[in-house]
N, C-alpha and C positions, 0 to 999 in steps of 0.2 A: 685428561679424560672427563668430559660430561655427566657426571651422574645426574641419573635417570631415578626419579621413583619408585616404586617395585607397582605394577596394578591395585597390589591389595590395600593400595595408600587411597584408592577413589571412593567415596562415600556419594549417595545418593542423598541429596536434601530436600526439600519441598518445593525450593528456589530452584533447583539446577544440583549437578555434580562437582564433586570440589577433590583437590587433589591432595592429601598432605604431604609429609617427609615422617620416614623412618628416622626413630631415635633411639636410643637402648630402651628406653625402658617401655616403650610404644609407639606410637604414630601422635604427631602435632600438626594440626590442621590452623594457620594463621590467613588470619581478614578477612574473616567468613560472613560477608554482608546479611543483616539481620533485619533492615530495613531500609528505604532506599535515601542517596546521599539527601543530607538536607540544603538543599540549595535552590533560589529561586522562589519559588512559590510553594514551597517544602522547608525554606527556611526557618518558618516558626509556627511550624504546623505542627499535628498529631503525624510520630512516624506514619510510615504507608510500605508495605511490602515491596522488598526489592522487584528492577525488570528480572523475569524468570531465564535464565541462559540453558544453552542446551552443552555444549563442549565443557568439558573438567577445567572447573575454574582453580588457576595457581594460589594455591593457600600454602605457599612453602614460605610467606615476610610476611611481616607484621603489615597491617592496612593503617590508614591515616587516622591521624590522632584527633580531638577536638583541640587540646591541648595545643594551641600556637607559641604560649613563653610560659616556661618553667617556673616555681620557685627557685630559690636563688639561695635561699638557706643551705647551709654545709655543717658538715656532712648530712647526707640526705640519702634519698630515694633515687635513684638514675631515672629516671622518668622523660625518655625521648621524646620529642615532638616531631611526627611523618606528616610532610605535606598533602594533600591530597582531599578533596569532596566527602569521600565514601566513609566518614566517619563514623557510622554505626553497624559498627562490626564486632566481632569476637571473634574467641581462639578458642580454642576443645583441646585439651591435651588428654590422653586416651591411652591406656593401658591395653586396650584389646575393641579395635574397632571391628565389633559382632555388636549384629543385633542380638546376638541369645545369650551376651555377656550379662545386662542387667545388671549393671555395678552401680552404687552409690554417686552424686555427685553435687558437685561444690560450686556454684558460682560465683565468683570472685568480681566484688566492685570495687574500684579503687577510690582510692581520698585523693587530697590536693584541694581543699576547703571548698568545693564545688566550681572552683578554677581554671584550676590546672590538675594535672596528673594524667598517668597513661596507664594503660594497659598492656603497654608492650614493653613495660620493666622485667629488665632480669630479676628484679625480685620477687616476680610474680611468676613465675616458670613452673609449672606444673611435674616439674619429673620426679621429685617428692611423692606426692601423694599420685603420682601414678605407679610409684613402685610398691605404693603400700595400697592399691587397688578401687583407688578413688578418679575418677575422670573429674578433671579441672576445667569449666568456662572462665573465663576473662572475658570481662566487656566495656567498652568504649560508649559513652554516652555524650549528649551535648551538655557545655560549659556553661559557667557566666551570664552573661547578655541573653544569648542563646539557650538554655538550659530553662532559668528561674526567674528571668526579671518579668512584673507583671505586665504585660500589653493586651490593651483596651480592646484591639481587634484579634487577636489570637489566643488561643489554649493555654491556662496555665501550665504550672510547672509539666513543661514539655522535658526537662530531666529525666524527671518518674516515671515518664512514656514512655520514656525509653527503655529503663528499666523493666517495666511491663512488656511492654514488644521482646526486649532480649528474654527474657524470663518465657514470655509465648512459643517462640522458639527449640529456645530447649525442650518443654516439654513435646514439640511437634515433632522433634529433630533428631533430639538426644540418643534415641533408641536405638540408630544407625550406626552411631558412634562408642555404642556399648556400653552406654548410659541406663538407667533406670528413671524416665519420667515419673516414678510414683514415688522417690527417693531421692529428691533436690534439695541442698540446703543451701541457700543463701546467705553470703557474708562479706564482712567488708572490713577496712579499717579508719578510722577518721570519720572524713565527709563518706567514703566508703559504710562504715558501720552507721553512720545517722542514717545513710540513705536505707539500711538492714530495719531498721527502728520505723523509718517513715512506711517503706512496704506494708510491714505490721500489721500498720494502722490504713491501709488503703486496701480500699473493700472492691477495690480492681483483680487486685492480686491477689487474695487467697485462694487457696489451691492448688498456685503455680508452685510451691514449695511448701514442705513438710517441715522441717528446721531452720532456726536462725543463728548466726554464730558474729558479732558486735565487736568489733575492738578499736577502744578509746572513741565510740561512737561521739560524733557534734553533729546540733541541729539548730535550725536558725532559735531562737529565743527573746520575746516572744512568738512565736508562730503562727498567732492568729491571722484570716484574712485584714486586718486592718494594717497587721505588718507591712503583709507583702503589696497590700496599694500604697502606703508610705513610700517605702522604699521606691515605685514609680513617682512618687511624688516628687523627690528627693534630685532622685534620675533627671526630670525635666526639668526643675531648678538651677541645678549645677549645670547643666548641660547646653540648655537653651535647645534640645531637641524632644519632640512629643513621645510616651513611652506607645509605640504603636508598631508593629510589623511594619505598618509602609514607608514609616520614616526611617528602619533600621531593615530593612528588607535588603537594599541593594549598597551597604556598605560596607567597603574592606573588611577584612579582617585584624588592620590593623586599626583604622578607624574605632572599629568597636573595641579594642581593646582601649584605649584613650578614652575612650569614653566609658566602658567600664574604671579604670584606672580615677576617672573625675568622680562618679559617684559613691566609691568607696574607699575615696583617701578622708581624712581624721576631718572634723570640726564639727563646732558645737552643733550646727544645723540638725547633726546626729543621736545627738549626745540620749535621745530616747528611746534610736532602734535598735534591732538588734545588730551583736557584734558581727554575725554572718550578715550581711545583707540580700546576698542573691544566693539564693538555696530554697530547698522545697519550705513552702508555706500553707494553710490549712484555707483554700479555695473557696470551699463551700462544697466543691462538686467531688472531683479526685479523690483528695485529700478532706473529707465532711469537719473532720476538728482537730486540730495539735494534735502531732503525734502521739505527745504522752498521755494527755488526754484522752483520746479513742482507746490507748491499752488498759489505764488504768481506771476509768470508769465505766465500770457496766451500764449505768442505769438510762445509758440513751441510743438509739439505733437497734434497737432490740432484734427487730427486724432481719438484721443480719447474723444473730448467732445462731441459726438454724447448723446443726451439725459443727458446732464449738467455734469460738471467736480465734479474730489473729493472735490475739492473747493467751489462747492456749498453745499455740507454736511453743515447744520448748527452743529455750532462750540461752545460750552461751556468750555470756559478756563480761566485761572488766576493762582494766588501764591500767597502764603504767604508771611508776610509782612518783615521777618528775615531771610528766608531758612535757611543759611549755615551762620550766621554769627556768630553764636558761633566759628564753625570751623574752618573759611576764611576770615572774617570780611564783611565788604557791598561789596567789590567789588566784588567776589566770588558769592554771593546770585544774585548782578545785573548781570554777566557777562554768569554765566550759567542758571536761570532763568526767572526773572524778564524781560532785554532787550530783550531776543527772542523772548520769548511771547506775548509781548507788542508788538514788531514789524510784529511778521507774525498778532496780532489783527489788526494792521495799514495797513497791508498791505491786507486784506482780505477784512478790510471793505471799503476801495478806493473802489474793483472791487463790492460793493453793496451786497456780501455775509452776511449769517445771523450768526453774532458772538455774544457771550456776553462776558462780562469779572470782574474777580471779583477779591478782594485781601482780604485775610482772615488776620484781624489784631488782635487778642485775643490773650492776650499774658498770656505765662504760669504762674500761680505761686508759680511754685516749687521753692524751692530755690535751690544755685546752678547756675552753666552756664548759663541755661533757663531761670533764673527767667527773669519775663518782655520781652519774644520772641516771636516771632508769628514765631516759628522756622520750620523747614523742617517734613512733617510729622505728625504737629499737628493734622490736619480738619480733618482726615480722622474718627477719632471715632463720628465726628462731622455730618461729611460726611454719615454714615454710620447708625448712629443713633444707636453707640455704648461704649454709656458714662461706661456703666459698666462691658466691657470685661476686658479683662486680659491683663496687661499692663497701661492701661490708666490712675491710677491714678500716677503713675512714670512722664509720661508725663505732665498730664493737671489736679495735686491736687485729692482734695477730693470733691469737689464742682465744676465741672467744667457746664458752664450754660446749662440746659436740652434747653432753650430757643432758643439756639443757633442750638444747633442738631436739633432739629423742623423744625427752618426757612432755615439750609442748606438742612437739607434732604427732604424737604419739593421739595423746587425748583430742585433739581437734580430728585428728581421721576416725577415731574412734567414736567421736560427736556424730558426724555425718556417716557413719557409718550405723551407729546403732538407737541413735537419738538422747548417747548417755558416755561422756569422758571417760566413764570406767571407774572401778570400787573406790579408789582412792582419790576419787575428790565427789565427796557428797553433792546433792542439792541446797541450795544456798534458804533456807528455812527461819521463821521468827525465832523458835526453837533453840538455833545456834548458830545460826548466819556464816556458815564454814566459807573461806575465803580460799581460793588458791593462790599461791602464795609462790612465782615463777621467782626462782633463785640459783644460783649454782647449787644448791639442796632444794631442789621443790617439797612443799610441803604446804600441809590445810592447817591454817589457824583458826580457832573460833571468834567469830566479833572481831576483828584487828581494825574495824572502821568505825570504831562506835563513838568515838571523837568525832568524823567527819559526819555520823550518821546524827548526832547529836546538832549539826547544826542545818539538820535539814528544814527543822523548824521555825529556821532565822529568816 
């Protein structure tokens, strides 16, 4: 037998009408075009408004990924790759599709070091925080090549456009879906959370969101524009092809990955940029200066803190307690994780802004590499309140603590929910720099980084 829909699954968008599927805990509306595919003469352009449809468009499967080839790393993420153009899309997962609902809500960017990764991961599934009365976006942006590499004739980091378009949306959109436009908070994890950190600081996007929620945020480093015309430098070096739209306009897809693949394999040529290479970088225009730059110094752009800066966004961030040290060892884990975020936390809560900070210690115990890591990636099932999707026992066993998922996702719904985890994890202060401290016992330490904070100086 056919199932059918129920009607009350069809939503009216700005675009056109969209269909979803009933789920227990509400209605999922998947590949909900947010701007139109990038292909052609859109390929490395500023998004642009999807064609407007009139008929209920099937939002029951996920839309196409940017994401062409996965990481390869194990245990991981399941992070599929969907064929298809219409790459800039999203999912709403939705507790109570009414406009008079006005529930909080989350937009979800994922990581995969500005690469790779999907948005149609089962471990990005929304039905968590739709039972605890939070409406979930997931959104699909462009990669690589296409995303952040600099070209002479086209729009920088076209990534963050995307971001902003998806972000424009929601607030256009949301309210249909039983959303609350005045109650967005955006979050990510990885390239995800850098991308959390870059919004910030881009004076495109305030407004679109009230909160911000970082985990194990990366961002290119250096991030200056000098970076990112390097890095084209670099590109046409290795390559023998011009960094320009018209020379990468009409090439495969797999083409450019090859060609992605030449400019960010190892050698000394490199040895001065940054370890991201293709990720958001600080334009001039977009993005006016380094991420952490724009947060943590007031004294320039003054201009735009009419009605409080990105900087006053309250700020939910941290890491895990291993990141990359299977793959890098500790320096690695401190040098792109851990130190940054500690220090834009340092550095945000000087100017009295509202931070928290946490660091997730449960360590796997699979055997193997992991065993005993609190490695890159783990919290998220945690995070999500998704101990038994697909994937996670590779990660985090066969018993991994339900206890733990509880008191994380407890506090993150709680985050976007009230712009505050809840009594028992303070704000992260000179004072006493209260850490939360994700464990099979969660618990707040005072200072527990004052080692690592110690060599922020170095």
């Amino acid at each position: 037998m056919t199932h059918r829909p129920h009607p009350a699954a069809v939503v009216a968008t700005t675009h056109g009408p969209v269909r979803g599927e009933h789920q227990p805990y509400g209605t999922r509306f998947l590949g909900i075009p947010y701007a139109a595919p990038p292909v052609g003469a859109l390929r490395f352009a500023e998004p642009r408004p999807p064609t407007p449809w009139v008929e209920p468009l099937d939002a029951t499967a996920y839309g196409p990924t940017a994401q062409r080839r996965g990481f390869v790393e194990e245990p991981g993420i399941p992070e599929p790759s969907i064929p298809g153009d219409g790459i800039l899309n999203l999912n709403v997962f939705t507790p109570a599709a009414d406009a008079s609902a006005a529930l909080p809500v989350l937009v979800w960017i994922h990581g995969g070091g500005y690469v790779a990764g999907s948005a149609a991961s089962p471990w990005y599934d929304g039905a968590a925080f739709c039972r605890d009365g939070v409406v979930l976006v997931s959104i699909g942006y462009r990669l690589g090549i296409e995303g952040f590499l600099h070209l002479d004739d086209a729009p920088d980091n076209r990534g963050v456009r995307d971001w902003i378009a998806a972000l424009e949306w929601v607030r256009d959109n949301i309210a249909a879906f039983g959303g609350d436009p005045a109650k967005v908070t955006v979050a990510g994890q990885s390239a995800g959370g850098g991308a959390v950190q870059t919004l910030l600081a881009v004076p495109a996007a305030r407004g679109l969101f009230r909160g911000a929620l970082a985990l194990s945020g990366a961002m290119m480093h250096p991030q200056d524009r000098w970076a990112g015309h390097a890095v084209a430098d670099l590109f046409t070096r290795r390559t023998g092809v011009p960094a320009t739209a018209a020379a990468l306009r009409d090439r495969s897809d797999q083409e450019l990955l090859a060609l992605q693949d030449a400019v960010t394999a190892p050698g000394p040529d490199r040895a001065d940029l940054p370890g991201l290479l293709l990720a958001p970088f600080a334009d001039g225009d977009l993005l006016p200066r380094p991420a952490l730059t724009e947060l943590t110094d007031p004294t320039e752009h003054t201009e735009l803190t009419e009605g409080g800066t990105a900087a006053d966004v309250p700020l939910l961030l941290g890491f895990t307690r291993h990141e990359f040290h299977a793959a890098g060892g500790p320096e690695l884990t401190d040098r792109v994780f851990r130190r940054p975020n500690l220090a834009l936390a340092e550095a945000l809560t000087a100017r009295d802004c509202p931070v928290w900070l946490y660091e997730f210690h449960w360590p796997s115990p699979v055997p193997g590499a992991i065993e005993g890591l609190a490695f890159h990636c783990l919290d998220l099932p945690f995070a999500f309140d998704l101990l038994d999707a697909e994937g996670v026992t590779a990660a985090a066993g066969h018993a991994p603590p339900q206890a733990l998922a509880d008191a994380m996702h407890g506090a993150y719904t709680a985050f976007v929910r009230d712009l505050d985890p809840g009594e028992d994890w303070p704000r992260y202060t000179p004072e006493r720099r209260a850490v939360r401290i994700w464990d099979a016992q969660p618990q707040v330490a005072d200072d527990p980084l004052r080692e690592l904070r110690a060599d922020l100086s170095d």
